[in-house]
Each structure stands twice: as C-alpha cells, then as structure tokens.
N, C-alpha and C positions, 0 to 999 in steps of 0.2 A: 582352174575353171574360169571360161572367162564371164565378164562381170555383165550381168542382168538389166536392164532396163529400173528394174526394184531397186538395183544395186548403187549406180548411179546416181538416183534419184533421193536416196537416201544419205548419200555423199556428200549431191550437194547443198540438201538443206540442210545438213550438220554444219559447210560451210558458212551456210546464209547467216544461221542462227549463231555462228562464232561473231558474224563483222566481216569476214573474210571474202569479200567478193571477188579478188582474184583468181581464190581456189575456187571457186564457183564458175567462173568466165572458163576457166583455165582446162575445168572437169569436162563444163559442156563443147569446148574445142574439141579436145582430144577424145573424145569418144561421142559424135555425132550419130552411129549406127545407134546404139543403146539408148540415145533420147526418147521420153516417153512422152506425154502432155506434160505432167507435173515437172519433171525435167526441163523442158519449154519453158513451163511461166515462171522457174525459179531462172531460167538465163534471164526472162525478160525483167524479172522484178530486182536481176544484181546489175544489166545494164543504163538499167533508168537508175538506180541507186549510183550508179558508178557516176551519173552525164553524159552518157551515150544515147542521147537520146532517140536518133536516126536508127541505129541497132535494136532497140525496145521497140519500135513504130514498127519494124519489119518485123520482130519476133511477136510481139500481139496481134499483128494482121494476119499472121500464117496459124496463129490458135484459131482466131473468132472465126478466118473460112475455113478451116478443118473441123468447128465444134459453131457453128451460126447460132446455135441454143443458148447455148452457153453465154449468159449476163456479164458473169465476170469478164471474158477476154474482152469483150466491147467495152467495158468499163477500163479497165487497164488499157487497151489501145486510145480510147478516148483520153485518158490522162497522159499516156506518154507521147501523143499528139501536142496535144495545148502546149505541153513540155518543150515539145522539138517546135513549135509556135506553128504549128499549124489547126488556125482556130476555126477553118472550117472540116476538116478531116476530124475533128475532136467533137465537135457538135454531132455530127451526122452519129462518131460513133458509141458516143454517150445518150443520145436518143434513141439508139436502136437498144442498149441497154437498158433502157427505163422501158421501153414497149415491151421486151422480155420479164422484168423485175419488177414492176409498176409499185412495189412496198421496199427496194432494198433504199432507206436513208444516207448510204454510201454517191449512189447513183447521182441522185439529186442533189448531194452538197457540191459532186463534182464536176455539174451540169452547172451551180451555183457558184463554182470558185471561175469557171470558164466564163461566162455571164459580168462577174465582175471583172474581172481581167479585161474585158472589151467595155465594161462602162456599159453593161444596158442596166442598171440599175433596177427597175422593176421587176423584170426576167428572173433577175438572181433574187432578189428579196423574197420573192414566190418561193424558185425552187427551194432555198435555202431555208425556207418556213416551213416547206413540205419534208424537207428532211429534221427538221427538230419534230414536228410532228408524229413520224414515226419511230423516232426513236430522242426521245427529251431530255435523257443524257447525254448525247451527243455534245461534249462542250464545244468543238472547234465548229460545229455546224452555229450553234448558237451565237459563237461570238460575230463569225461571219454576216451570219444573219440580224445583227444585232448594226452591224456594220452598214449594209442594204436598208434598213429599216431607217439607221441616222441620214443619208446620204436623202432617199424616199419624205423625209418630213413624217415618217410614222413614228412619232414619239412613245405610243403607245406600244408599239412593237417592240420598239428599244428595248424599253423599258422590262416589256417579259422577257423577252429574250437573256437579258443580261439578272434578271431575280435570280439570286443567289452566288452572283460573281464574284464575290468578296471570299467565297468558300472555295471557289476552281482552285486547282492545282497550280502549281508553276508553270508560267508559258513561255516558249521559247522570244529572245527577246523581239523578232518581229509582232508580233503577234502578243506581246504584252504592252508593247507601247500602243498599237491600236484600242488595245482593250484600255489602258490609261484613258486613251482622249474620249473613247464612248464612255467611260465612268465619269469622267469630268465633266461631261457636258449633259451629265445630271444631276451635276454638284457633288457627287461622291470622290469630295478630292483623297481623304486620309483614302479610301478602297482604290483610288489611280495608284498614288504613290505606291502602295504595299503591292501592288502590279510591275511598277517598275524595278522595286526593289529586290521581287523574287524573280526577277526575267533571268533566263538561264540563257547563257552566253555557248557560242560555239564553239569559242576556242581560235586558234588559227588566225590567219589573216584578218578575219572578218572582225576579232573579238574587238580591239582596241577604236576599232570604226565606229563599233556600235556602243562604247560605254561611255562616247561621244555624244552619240545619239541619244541613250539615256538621262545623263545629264543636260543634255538642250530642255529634253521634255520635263522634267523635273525643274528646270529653271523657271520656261512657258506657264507650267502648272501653278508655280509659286506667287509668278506677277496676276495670273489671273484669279490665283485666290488673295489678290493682297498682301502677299505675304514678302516683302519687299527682301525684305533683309535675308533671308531664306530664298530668293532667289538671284542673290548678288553673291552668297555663298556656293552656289550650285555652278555659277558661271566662272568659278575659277578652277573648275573642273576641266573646263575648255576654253580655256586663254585664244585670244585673237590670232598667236603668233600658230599657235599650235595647227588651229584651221586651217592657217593660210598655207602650209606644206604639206596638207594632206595629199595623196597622189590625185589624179585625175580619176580614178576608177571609185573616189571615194564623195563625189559631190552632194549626195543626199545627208553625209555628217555633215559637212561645211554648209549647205542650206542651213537643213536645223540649227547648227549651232548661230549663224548670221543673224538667223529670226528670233531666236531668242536674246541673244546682246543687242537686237535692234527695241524688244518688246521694253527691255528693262529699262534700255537709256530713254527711250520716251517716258518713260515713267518719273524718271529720274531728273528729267529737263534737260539733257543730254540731246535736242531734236533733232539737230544736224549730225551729230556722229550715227541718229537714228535713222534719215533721211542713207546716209551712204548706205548703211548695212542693210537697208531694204532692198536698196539699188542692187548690190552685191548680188543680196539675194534671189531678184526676181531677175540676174542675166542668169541662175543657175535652174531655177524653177524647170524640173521635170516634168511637173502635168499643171493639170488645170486649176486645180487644189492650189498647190504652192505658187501658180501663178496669181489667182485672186487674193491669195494671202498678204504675199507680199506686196502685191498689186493696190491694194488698200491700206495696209502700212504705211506703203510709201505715199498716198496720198493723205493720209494725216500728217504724216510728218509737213509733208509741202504745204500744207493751210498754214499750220502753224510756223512755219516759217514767212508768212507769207507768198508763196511762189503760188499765186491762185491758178495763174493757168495750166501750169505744168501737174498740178493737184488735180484739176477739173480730167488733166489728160489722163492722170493713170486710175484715177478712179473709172472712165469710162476701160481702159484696158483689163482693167479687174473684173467688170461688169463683163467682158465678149469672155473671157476665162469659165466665168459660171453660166452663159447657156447653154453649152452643152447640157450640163445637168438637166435644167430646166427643157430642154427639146426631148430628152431621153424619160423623164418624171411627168411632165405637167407639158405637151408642148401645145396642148390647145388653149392652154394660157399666154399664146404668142400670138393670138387672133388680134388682130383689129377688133375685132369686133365682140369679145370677149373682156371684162374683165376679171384680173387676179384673185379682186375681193368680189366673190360671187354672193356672199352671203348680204352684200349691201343691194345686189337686186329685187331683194326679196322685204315686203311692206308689208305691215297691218294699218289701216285706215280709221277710222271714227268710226263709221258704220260695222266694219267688220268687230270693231271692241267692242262696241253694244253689245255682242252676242254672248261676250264671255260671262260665264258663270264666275261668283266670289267667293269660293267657297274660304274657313279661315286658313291664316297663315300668320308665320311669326309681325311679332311687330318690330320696327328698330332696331329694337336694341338686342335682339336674337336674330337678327338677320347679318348677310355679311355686308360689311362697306366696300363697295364696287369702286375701283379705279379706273376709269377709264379713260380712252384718248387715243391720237394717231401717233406709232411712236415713234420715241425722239421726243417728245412734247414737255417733258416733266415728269413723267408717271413712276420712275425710277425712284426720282428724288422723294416724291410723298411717300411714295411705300416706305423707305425708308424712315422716314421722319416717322410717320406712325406705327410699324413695328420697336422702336427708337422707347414707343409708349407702354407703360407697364399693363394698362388695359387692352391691346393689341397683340394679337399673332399673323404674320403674312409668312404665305407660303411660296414665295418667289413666285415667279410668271408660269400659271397653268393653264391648259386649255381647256378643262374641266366644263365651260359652258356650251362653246364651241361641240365639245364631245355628246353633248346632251342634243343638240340640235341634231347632227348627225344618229343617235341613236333613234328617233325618232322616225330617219328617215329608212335606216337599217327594219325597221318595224313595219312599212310601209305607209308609215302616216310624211304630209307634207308641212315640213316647216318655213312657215309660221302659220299657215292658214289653219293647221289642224289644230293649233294650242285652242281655239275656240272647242274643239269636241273632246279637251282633257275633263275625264269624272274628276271630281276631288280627291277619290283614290290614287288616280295615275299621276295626279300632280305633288300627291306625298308619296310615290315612289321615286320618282324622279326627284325631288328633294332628294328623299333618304339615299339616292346613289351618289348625289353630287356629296352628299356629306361621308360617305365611304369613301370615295376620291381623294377629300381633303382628309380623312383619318390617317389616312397612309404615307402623307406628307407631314402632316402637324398632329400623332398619335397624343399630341402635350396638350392638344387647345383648348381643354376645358372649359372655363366661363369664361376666355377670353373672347373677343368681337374679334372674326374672320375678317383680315383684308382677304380681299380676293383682286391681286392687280392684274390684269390685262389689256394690253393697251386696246385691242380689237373685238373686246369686250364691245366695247363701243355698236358691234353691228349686233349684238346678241340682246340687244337691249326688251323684244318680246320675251325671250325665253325668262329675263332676269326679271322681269314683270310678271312673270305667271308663277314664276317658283315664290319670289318675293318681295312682291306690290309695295310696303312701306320699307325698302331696301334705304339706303342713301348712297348715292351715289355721286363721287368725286370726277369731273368731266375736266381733265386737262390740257388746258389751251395754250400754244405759242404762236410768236408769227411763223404763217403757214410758210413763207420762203424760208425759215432758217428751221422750220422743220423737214421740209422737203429737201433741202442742203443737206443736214446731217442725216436724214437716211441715204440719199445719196454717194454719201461718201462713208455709209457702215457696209461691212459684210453682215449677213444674214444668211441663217440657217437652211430656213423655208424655203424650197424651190417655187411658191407660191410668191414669196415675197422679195426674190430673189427675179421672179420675172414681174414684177412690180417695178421695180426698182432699176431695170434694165435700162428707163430712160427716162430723162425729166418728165417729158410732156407725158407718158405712160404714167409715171407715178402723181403727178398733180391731174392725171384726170381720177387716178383711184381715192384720192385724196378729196376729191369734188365730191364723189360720190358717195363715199361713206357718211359726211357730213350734211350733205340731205338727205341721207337715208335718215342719220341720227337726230336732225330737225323737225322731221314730220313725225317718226315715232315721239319725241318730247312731245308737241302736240295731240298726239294721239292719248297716252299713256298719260302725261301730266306727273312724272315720277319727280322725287326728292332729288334736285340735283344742285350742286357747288359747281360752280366754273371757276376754275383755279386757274391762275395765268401766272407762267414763268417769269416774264418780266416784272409783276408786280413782287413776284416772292422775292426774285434778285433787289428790287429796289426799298420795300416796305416788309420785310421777314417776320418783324414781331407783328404788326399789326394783321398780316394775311393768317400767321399761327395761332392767333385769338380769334380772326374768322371761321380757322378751319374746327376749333376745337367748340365753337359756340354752335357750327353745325352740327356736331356730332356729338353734343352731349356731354363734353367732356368738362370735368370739376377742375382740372386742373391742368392747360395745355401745354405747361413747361417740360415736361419731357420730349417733345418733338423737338425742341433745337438741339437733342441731342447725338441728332441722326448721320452726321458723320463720323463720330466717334465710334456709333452701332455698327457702321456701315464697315467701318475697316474691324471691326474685332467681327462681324460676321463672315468674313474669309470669301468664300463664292457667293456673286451675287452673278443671274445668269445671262442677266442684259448688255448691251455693249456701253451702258453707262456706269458700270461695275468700277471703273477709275475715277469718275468725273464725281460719281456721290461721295465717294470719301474725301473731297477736296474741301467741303461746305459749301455756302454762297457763295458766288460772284461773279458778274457779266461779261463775262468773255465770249459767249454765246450770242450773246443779245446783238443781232444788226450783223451778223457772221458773213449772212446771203449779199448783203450789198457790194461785197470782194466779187461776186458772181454774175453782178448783176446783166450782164452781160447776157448770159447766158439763161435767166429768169425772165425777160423780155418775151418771148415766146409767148410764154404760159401766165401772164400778169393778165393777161382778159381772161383767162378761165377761171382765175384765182378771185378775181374782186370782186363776187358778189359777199365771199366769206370773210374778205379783206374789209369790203364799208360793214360786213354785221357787227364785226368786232371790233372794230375801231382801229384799225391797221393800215387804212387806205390815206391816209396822209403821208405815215411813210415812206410808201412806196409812189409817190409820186414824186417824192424830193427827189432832187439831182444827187448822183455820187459825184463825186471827182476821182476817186480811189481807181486802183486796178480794176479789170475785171478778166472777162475769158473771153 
C-alpha cells in the first residue's frame, strides 16, 4: 500500500522528535506527492534547524499563501526571514502575525528579538513586555526584555522583568552571560556568577570559544565587585598568549577576554599594559557597546598616563559610539533647545510655597540624610564614609525620588506645581511608597537613619521638601571643571545622561542649570543643608568628619574614616567611583581639568558665575603651562 499523506507525516515527526533532521529532509524529498500542511512545516522547522535558511523562507511562504489565517506560518516565515537576515520580509511577516494572533506571546517576543537585532530599542522593550504580559513565565521573553529595559534606562522594568532570576533554569551560554551583566548591574553579583556558572555549553567548535568568554565575564565581574584577587584568578583561565591564536572567526572571545586583562591591570597599576589592551580591543569592537567600552577604557588609561590629548580624543570616540542609542531612546534629547536634565526646568518660587499646607512629618532624626550633588562631585565617597557608620544604612544609588515625581505625573497631577494641592493624606502615601521602595532594598533598616545618595537628587529637592521638610541634607561640591572632566570621560548608563555628556559645552550648560535650579529652591525652601567640598575633605579629613558628624548628630564621628575599608568588604558599589572609594583620601583629582584646559576655554563664561560663588574663580584664572588638548 502506498504511503498516506498521515503516513509521511507521522514519519517524519518521529524524525523531528529523534534529532534526526536528515531523515526528515530526506522523507520530505522523496515523497513530495504525499506532503500534507504538517508535513510542510515539519520540512520547514528541520530546514531552519539544519541553517538552511533560504529553504525554510520558501517553505513558510508557500504555507502562510496556501493557509493566510493561519498565525503560525507568518510567525515561522517571519522568523526564518530575520534568520536568512532579511529584516524587512520578517517584519511585514511577523506583523501580519500579530494582526491574526493579537494575544499569541510567541509573536511578540519575535517581533521583539527582530527589534533588537536592528537596535530600535524602544520597539523591542514594548513588544517584549507585551509578550511577558501575556504569558509571565515566559523566561526567555523576560530576560530579553529585561535586556530592552537595561539598554531604555528603565531600571524599573529591569528590575521586574528579571524578579526571581536567581531561580531560572540554566541558560544556554549566550544568554546566561547577558543575563550575568543585567544581574550585575543591580548588584546581584553572587546571582551573576551562579548564571555563569550554570551556562550550558554547546559542545563543538563553539564550546572552548565560549568558556573564554565565561571566564572574561567572571573576571569583569570580580574587578567590578572588588574582588581583586578573584579576578586575577579567573584571568588565568585565558592567558594572553591563548587569545592571541584564537582563529579570526573567534574575535568576540579575544574582545572579552582584552577587556578584561585591560580592566584588572588598571586596577592593578598596570596602565600602560592597560592603555594597549584597550587599543587591542577597540580595533576589534563589533558594535557600538564594545566600541564605547573600550572607547572609555582607553581614555582613562590615557589621562593617567598623561597623553591628555589622545584621552580628550578617545573619549570623544566613545561618546559618537553611544548616540545611536541615544537617537533610538531619547533623540529629542539632542535638541538644541532641549535640555537632558528636564527636571531642572521646572521651579517652585516664594510665592508659590506660601501656599503649601504643613501638615506633620518626621523630624531629623527619622528622616532620611539626602546626598546630593552633580555627579562625579563626591557623593560616592560620603556615602560611603556614612554607611562606614554603625548608625547608617545606604542603599546604593536609587531613583526612588525621581520615581515619585513621575508617579505624580502618571496620575495626572503636574510636578511641582501640584505638591501645593497634596492633602496630608497623599503626602503620607507618597512617603509610605517611597519607604516600600527602600524596604525592598534595605528589608535590615530598622532604626537605622536612611542615606538616601543620589547625585540628581539635587533637582528633586520640592519633592524631598514635601515628603520631608526637617530632612538634612548633604550638597556635594567640587571644582565644576574637574567635575565636568570626569564625567566626561565616564561611561554612563542613562541614555539621558549619556546625551548630556555627549559634549562639553552640552554637559556644562546642564551643569549651569541644575544649579540654579538648586539655588533658588535653597532660597525658596530654606532646607537643612551641609556643602561638602571635595577639596577640603582631600586636604583637612578630620576636621571636615567632625563637621559632618556635628551636622548630623552624631555622638561619635570616628567610624566614617573607616569608609574604605567598608567600601572594598562591600563588593558592588554601583557608581563608576566603585574603584576610586576603596583607595581612601588623596588628591589626584584635585586641578585633573587644567591638563584640558584647552579645551574648557569654551565654557569658562558659562561656568563663572558658580566658579566666583564658590570660590573657584581664582583658579581658573591662573595660567597653566602643563599640556592641554
């Protein structure tokens, strides 16, 4: 008898389901008459398994016009599109999928993995939220989306996305070194490590490439939680010599592993052997990521070396590396006439504070100590210094105030004008969220006194005023050029502060503006504040540690000199001065900008009205003779 359409079909999904996709290729050659639909999608789903990708594109296209209802084959030709890299054929036919399927969570994650593969970053955060949505075990959507969310500056998305990652299953190793760096960059390094350490290898060619790659990341992880020794151990996993013979098809291990024996020798004092290995690294830099990376590496290294010019140049290379993002996330953050820190637009006046109601609130010493300042400033270091104290808990850098301002807005009320028509009800709701915020960071804080650091706290200063009037508040001051310098030459997260930072004269006008914004609310407001200044603490330590602890009530202010000691046993700290605080005091920072000065000329009248308030403008009048750019 000959053999059935049923029969076939039954054939060769027994194939499918053995591994066996030859017998499957093989079935549907030889017996083309007896092909049914499901016969069809099982060639199409062993041709795209095999890498045929051009064969699957024709076999899904000959389903979706034979069955146009039919969700699936539009989803499956859309995937073995993107596959065979054709990203517009794959769009059209993955949204013709969703218009049929509008709830399949499939759909949208791979509307969402297409989306990312082309860098629209937004696009994909959405679809890839709309498929954990509909189905919330979805891990692989999750992590994606968790991915979209880091890239977006939605920390708060991350965040859910990735709630209960620690319990996922084992991930194949691409996709557990992603999920590493999203855990690490919420400080969950032991839950990174235990990611990399269950990453399941494929075997084959690929495997010995990639337990390179695991070990780079596992090195990276170690310098940036501190953990020195632990990661001079991990880097002999991948010896120099080893990299250097990897074949050409293997350049993303030889990255990683570059960047990581780059990250450690700086650390190490090593800055020249770290200066080459960044260079190394950024001739091999794949994308935009690994170019700003090493992009900015190599620009610390060069200061520190003194090579100011060659530093000024790659940090500006790093900086064209990260607009894309920013043009794809945020690009009307690229206005002229726009700035990045929007929230410094926005004033309460004398007259408008008249109007607010007082209803009670904590006092002091049940309020949190506000850090604030523009960063780079300091703000690292005191945190430290007073988490350091037995009396203190800080909960590394949150945006928890920030979040509040926005929720506000999400309600349809206007911040700040509207904090005038908060009842007294709304303004102990809004406490009591901001204090479920930090439960889930610091569940330990008991009658300890909340730091709460943020350097951009600074423009939240109504909100921190209506939650909590007798706050005290630490305002951290340096010279604005050697602040402006070192953000300049840090990488940052934020694509907000990422197009901040895109140019001098850009970031010293948002620099101008935050701090009249934050002069006229002082005025306004009249709040508890300490002006801390970096230079004085590098010069006079004990005497500024007895000012800080006489502000804030402290019986006994000797545990704050004990804050780099705290600072390297606290492992992740999540600011890019996570190296510089475990070092202790000392002025290497101090007068950094005048190697640039060159290039600060510019922006020195926009700078001096902040420059004569704080006593800076003598400085900057003297002559360098030094290098500059």
């Amino acid at each position: 008898m000959a053999p059935t359409p049923t029969d076939l079909a039954a054939a060769m999904h027994a194939a499918l389901q053995a591994g066996d996709l030859a017998q499957v290729l093989e079935l549907a050659a030889a017996r083309p008459a007896e092909a049914n639909e499901f016969s069809e999608l099982l060639r199409g789903l062993a041709q795209q398994a095999s890498g045929q990708h051009t064969q699957a594109v024709a076999t899904f296209r000959r389903l979706a016009q034979a069955h146009p209802e039919a969700s699936a084959h539009w989803n499956n030709l859309g995937v073995a599109c993107r596959d065979a890299g054709d990203a517009t054929q794959a769009e059209q036919a993955l949204l013709r999928a969703q218009s049929l399927a509008p709830n399949d969570a499939e759909v949208h994650y791979n509307l969402g993995l297409l989306w990312l593969q082309q860098r629209r970053w937004s696009a994909a955060r959405q679809a890839l939220l709309d498929a954990v949505a509909l189905a919330p075990s979805f891990v692989e959507a999750r992590l994606q989306a968790a991915h979209a969310c880091h890239v977006c500056g939605d920390n708060d998305g991350q965040e859910a996305m990735l709630d209960g990652a620690a319990d996922w299953p084992a991930q194949p190793a691409e996709q557990a070194m992603l999920l590493a760096t999203l855990l690490s960059a919420q400080g969950q390094l032991a839950a990174a490590m235990r990611a990399l350490e269950q990453a399941l290898l494929p075997g084959g060619d690929q495997e010995a490439a990639l337990r390179l790659r695991l070990a780079a990341q596992r090195a990276a992880l170690y310098e940036r939680g501190n953990r020195l020794a632990l990661a001079r151990t991990a880097l002999q996993q991948l010896p120099l010599d080893a990299l250097d013979v990897l074949p050409p098809t293997e350049q993303r291990a030889r990255f990683d592993g570059w960047s990581a024996h780059a990250a450690v020798a700086m650390r190490e004092g090593d800055v020249a052997g770290a200066a080459t290995l960044y260079r190394r690294a950024l001739e091999l830099a794949g994308d935009d990521d690994g170019r700003a990376g090493a992009g900015f590496g190599l620009a610390a290294a060069l200061d520190r070396l003194g090579r100011h010019e060659q530093a000024w140049q790659a940090a500006g290379q790093a900086h064209a590396a990260q607009l894309p993002v920013v043009r794809e996330v945020v690009p009307e953050l690229l206005s002229a006439e726009r700035t990045p820190l929007q929230l410094s637009e926005r004033t309460v006046d004398r007259a408008a504070y008249a109007n607010w109601s007082q209803p009670p609130a904590p006092d002091a010493a049940h309020s949190p100590v506000f850090v604030v300042g523009f960063p780079r400033s300091g703000t690292t270091l005191l945190e430290q210094m007073l988490d350091a104290h037995p009396d203190f808990r800080s909960m590394d850098e949150r945006a928890f105030m920030h979040e509040l301002t926005e929720r506000l807005a999400l309600a349809g009320q206007r911040y700040p004008d509207d904090l005038a028509r908060l009842s007294a009800n709304e303004i102990a709701q809004l406490r009591a969220l901001y204090y479920r915020r930090v439960a889930k960071v610091l569940p330990e804080l008991g009658q300890h006194r909340l730091v709460d650091k943020n350097p951009l706290n600074l423009l939240c200063l109504p909100m921190i005023v209506r939650l909590f009037p007798q706050a005290r508040i630490v305002l951290c001051l340096r010279h604005p050029c050697d602040v402006l310098l070192s953000c300049y030459l840090q990488p940052f997260r934020s694509p907000a502060f990422m197009a901040l930072c895109s140019s001098l004269p850009r970031l010293a006008q948002g620099y101008v503006q935050a701090f009249e914004q934050w002069q006229q609310h002082v005025e306004t407001f009249a709040p508890s504040v300490l002006e801390w200044r970096y230079e004085a603490v590098t010069e006079r330590f004990d005497e500024q540690r007895a000012r800080l602890g006489e502000f804030l009530d402290l019986a006994d202010p000797a545990p704050l000199a004990r804050f780099a000691e705290h600072a390297r046993g606290k492992g992740f700290i999540s600011t890019p001065s996570y190296a510089q605080v475990t070092e202790g005091i000392h002025r290497r920072a101090v007068g950094r900008w005048q190697a640039y000065r060159a290039a600060f000329e510019p922006v020195l009248p926009m700078l001096r009205p902040l420059l004569e308030r704080w006593g800076y403008a003598d400085d900057v009048r003297q002559e360098n003779s030094g290098s500059g750019t």
